[in-house]
Structures are given as C-alpha cells and as structure tokens.
Phi, psi and omega in degrees: 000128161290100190295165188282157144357140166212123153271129182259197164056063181312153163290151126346061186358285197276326190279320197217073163309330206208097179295162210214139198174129158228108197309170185241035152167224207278157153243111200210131173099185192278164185236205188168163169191123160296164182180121181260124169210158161221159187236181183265331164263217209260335173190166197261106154259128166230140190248144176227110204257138148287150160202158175257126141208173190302168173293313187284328165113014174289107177331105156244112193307159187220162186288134199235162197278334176242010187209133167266013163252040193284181181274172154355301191198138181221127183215137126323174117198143150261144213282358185263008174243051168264021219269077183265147189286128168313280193304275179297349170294122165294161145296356173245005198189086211285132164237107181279153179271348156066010183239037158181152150241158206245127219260151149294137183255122193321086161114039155263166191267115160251199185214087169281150156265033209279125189289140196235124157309147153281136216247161162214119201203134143245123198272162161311109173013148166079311199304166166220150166237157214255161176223136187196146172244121199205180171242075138192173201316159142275116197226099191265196159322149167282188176244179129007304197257054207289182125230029141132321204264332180193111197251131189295152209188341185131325197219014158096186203271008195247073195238160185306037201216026170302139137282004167299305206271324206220102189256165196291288178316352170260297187289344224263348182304205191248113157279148180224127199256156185239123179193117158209223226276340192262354167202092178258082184300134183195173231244119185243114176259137074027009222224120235240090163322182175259134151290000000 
C-alpha cells in the first residue's frame, strides 16, 4: 500500500492565507495535516479547509452532509484535544483519545495532529487546491439564496463561537503557526496517480 501523498510547507496564517497545489489525479480517503503552534492562551482552535478551484480561480463548492455549499474538504481540533490513541492513529488519519484534557502551555510550541474529512474527487484539468488555516469555523460570503432561517456559508448551522463553549479567556489568544526545519508542518493527500 502506498502512503498518501505529504505537501510539505503549510502557509503562514497571516502572510499566506491561502497555498496553492495540484494534484495529480483523485483524491479519495482520509487526509490529515500536521501543525506545529503555539499560543498566548491556555488553548486553541484550528481549521484547516481544503477548497478547489477552477484555471479562472473560481471556487467550486461541493454538497456537503451539514452545508450544501461546503469546500472540498474540512477538519478541526482544539488544541487541548491533541492527545492522541497510539494504537489507533494511522499516519494519514490522527484518532484522538479524547480521555484528558491537556491545556496549552502559553507561547510554548505544540504539535497538532488535525484529522481533514475524508474526501473523494477527481478535479477537472487545471483545477488547483487552496489550503487555508485558520482559528474559526469556515465562512464564505453568503449567497443570493438566503431563506431567513440559515444562510449557507460553508460549514453548517452549527459553529465554533458559543461563548459558553470557547470563553475568550481560554480561547481569546493570538495562535501562531511554526515552521523551520525543527517544525516541519505538512499536508498528508490521498492523492490517487492516473492509471
């Protein structure tokens, strides 16, 4: 069996929002991305979106289980849920253990594991894929086709912004993504040569 794919070199939250990379034939299976950050608080959230697009740079959205315009592909983690079970975690497919939780320690360097849904796609010639990080949900312009009750955005009606769940004082810090030769942040694809 033949591991997936690994793009190395993630962007830069603030300098490069959004990297650019083309595969070279399906993307079928799980995906996955390592990321070394730290933060000024106690903990963290990061998204990390896949998105396609067209030779014109036009975006194309896919029917998705909770949004019918989501991107490509989408995965989470809060960072005080990096704990991961040994015995099940793949190298392509991080499985947390989810039995403690382990707080960040403020502006020291951590090591995420963040699991991206698994995807199945073969893009059109030309096409490229955007890679973007971020610390909240993904949200694009709304469209046209509001109806009053949930306006579609990318990531369903359900996001990451309870101040109940994500209080400023745990969550309100500055995260910083890390990366030289001692935290070498990267990309794990799925990505299924042409016979």
């Amino acid at each position: 069996m033949n591991l997936p794919k690994q793009v190395p070199q993630l962007p830069k939250l603030l300098e490069n929002p959004l990297r650019f990379f083309r595969p070279t034939g399906e993307l079928t299976g799980p995906l996955s991305t390592k990321i070394f950050v730290s933060s000024s608080a106690t903990d963290a959230d990061l998204f990390v979106i896949l998105q396609a697009f067209s030779p014109e740079s036009k975006e194309a959205d896919f029917q998705g289980t909770v949004d019918p315009r989501s991107p490509l592909a989408q995965g989470c983690l809060g960072a005080s849920h990096r704990k991961l079970d040994m015995a099940s975690s793949k190298p392509y497919r991080p499985f947390y253990s989810h039995d403690e939780i382990l707080p960040v320690t403020p502006h020291e360097v951590c090591e995420l594991d963040v699991e991206i849904w698994p995807t199945c796609v073969i893009l059109p010639a030309g096409y490229r894929i955007g890679t973007q990080i971020s610390g909240h949900d993904f949200e694009r312009e709304p469209s046209g086709d509001a109806d009053g009750v949930w306006v579609s955005r990318g990531s369903g009606p359900w996001l990451h912004t309870s101040p109940v769940d994500r209080p400023k004082s745990i969550f309100g810090g500055k995260a910083t993504i890390h990366m030289d030769s001692a935290t070498a942040s990267y990309l794990t694809l799925p990505d299924i040569a042409p016979h």
